[in-house]
N, C-alpha and C positions, 0 to 999 in steps of 0.2 A: 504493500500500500504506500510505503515512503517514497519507495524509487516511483512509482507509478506518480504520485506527488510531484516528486523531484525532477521527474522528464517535461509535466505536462508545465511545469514553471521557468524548469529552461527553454522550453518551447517557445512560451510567452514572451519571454524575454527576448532571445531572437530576433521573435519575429518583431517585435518593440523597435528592434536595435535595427533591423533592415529597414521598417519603414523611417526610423530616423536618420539613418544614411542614403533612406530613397528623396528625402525630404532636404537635406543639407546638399545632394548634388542638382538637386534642382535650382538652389540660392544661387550655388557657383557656378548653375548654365548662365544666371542672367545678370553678365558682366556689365559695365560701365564704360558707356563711349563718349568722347570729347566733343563739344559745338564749340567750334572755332567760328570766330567774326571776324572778316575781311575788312576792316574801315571803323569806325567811330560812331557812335549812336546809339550802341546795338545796349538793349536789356533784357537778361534772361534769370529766371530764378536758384537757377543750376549751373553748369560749366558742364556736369559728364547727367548722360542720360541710359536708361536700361533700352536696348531693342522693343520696341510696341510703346514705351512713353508718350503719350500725348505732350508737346513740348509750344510753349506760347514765347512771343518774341517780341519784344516791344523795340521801337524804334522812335528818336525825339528829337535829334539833332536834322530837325527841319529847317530851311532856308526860304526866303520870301522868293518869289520868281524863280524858282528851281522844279527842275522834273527828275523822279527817282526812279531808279532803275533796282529790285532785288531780285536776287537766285541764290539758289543752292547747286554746289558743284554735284549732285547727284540730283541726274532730270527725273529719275523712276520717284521720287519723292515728291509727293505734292503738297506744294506751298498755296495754306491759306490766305490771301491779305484782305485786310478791315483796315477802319481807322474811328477813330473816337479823340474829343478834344483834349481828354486828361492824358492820355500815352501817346498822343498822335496814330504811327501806322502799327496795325496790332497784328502776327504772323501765328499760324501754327500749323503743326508738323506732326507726325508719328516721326519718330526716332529710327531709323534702319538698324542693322547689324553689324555697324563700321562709324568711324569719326566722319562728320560731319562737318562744312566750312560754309558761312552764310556771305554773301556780298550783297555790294551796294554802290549802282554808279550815279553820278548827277551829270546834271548840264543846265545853261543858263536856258529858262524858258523863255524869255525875251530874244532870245538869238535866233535868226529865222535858220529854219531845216526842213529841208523840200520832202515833201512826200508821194508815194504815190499810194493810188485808193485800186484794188483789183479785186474777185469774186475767183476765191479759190471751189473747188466743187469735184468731192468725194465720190470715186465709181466705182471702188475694190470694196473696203471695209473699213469698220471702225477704227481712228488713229490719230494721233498727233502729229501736227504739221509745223514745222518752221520753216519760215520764208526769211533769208538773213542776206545781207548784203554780202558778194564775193570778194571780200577783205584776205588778204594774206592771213588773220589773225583767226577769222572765221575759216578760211581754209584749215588749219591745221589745228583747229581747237574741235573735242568731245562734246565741251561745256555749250549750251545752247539758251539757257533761262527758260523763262518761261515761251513755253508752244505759240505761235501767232496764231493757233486753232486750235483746241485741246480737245480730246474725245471727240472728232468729228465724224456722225454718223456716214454710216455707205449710203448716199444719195441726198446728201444733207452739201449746202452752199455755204460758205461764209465772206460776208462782207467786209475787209481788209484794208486798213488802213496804213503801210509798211512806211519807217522812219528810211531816208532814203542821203546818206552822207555824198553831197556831191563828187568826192572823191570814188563813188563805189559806181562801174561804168555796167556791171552785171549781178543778178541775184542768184544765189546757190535755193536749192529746196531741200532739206531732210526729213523724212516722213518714219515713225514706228508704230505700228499697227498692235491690237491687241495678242498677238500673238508673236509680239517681237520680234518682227520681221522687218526688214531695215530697207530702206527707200533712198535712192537721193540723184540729182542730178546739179549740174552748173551751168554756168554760162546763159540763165534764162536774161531775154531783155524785157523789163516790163515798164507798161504806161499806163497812164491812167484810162479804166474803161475796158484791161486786158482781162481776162482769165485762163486760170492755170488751172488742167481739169489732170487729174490722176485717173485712169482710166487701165483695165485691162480686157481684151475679148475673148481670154479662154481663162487660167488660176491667175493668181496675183503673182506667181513669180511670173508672167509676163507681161507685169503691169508698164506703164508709158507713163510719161509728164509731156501735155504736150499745153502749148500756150497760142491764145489766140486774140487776136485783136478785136478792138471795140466795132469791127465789121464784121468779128466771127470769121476770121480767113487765120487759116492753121499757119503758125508762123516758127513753132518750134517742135519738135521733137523727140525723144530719148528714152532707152528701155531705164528702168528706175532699181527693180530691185538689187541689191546689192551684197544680203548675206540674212543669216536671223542669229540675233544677237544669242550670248551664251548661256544656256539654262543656269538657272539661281543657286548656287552654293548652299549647302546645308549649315546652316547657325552654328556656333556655338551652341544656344541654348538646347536644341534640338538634339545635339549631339552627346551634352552632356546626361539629358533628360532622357534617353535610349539608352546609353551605358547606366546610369541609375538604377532603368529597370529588368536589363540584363542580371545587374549584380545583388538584384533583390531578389529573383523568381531565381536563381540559381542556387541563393542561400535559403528559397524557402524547399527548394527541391533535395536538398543537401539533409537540412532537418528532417523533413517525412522520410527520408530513407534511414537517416537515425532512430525517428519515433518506432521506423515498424524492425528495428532487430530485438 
């Protein structure tokens, strides 16, 4: 009757001890990532946040006659903005699985910058669109900000107002669809009254960018797809949370073959 006692209380325990080591490797899946600010203004209640964090960002070093530009150097992250008169422009964020860096550019809005107005118009599938001026810097930069179109439905238009630096004589396009499939062409010319229609007539790996004038006369060209971006790396957390429960059902399997000798 003792030993019989004595099994079923080391049992308990055990199993005590597993779920508490199931419990502490779950704490240490969910590490601590840094929010780095690019520039001056920025306020946040934290500096490191856990993956899944809802994360707020306050911004106040606002200027009279200026226009702001923010991003985060990861486009898969979508940026909130608000504004309200006690913080000025108010940001937030789920926290990814990696360090984080926020920016912020200005310029004088009294300064005149040409624009042009076009009707981009979705014919493959849901996606993000950016229309950015073909700048040496935009050539070789990842970093894109915020989408000139975001979640643009398949068959859905949008009305486009593009910052247009007189220095920039051509526009690039980058498109990623919800299935992470990556799009892009260069060299488009565009004016005002143009549209840039994404378009394919059999799957979207043979989709087109092609651009036409405010007469509607086809005036550019180009197969678009380009690759599909790289499937998501497994967390931390995830990883740690799988090995937790590797190491629990192994020691509870460990025990019941003790309990029955």
């Amino acid at each position: 009757m003792k030993q019989t006692t004595f099994r079923l209380t080391k049992t308990l325990f055990l199993i005590l001890l597993g779920v508490s080591v199931m419990f502490a490797l779950f704490g240490c899946g969910k590490p601590k990532y840094k929010l780095h600010f690019e520039g001056y203004g920025f306020q946040s209640s934290k500096t490191e946040y856990a993956a899944g964090d809802q994360v707020k960002v306050y911004y106040d070093l606002i200027a009279t006659d200026t226009d702001y530009r923010f991003w985060l150097d990861d486009e898969n992250v979508k940026l909130k903005q608000d504004y309200d008169d006690k913080h000025g422009y108010v940001f937030t964020f789920t926290m990814p699985d990696h360090e984080l860096t926020m920016h912020v550019s200005s310029h004088n809005s009294m300064e005149y910058i040409p624009t042009v107005s076009i009707t981009f118009q979705n014919e493959v599938e849901e996606a993000d669109v950016w229309l950015l001026p073909q700048t040496e810097e935009n050539l070789k930069t990842s970093l894109w900000g915020t989408p000139s179109a975001g979640a643009l439905e398949k068959g859905a238009s949008a009305e486009l107002t593009l910052t247009n630096p007189e220095f920039a004589k051509a526009w690039l396009v980058r498109i990623i669809d919800r299935d992470k499939a990556y799009y892009s062409a260069r060299d488009l010319k565009l004016e005002d009254g143009y549209t840039v229609v994404f378009k394919s007539e059999g799957s979207k790996f043979d989709a087109v960018i092609e651009v036409h004038d405010a007469g509607g006369n086809l005036v550019f060209s180009a197969k678009a797809f380009t690759g599909t971006l790289g499937a998501e790396k497994a967390s931390p957390n995830r990883m740690c949370c799988a090995l937790g429960s590797v190491l629990f059902f192994i020691e509870l399997r460990r025990i019941g073959q003790g309990f029955g000798d």
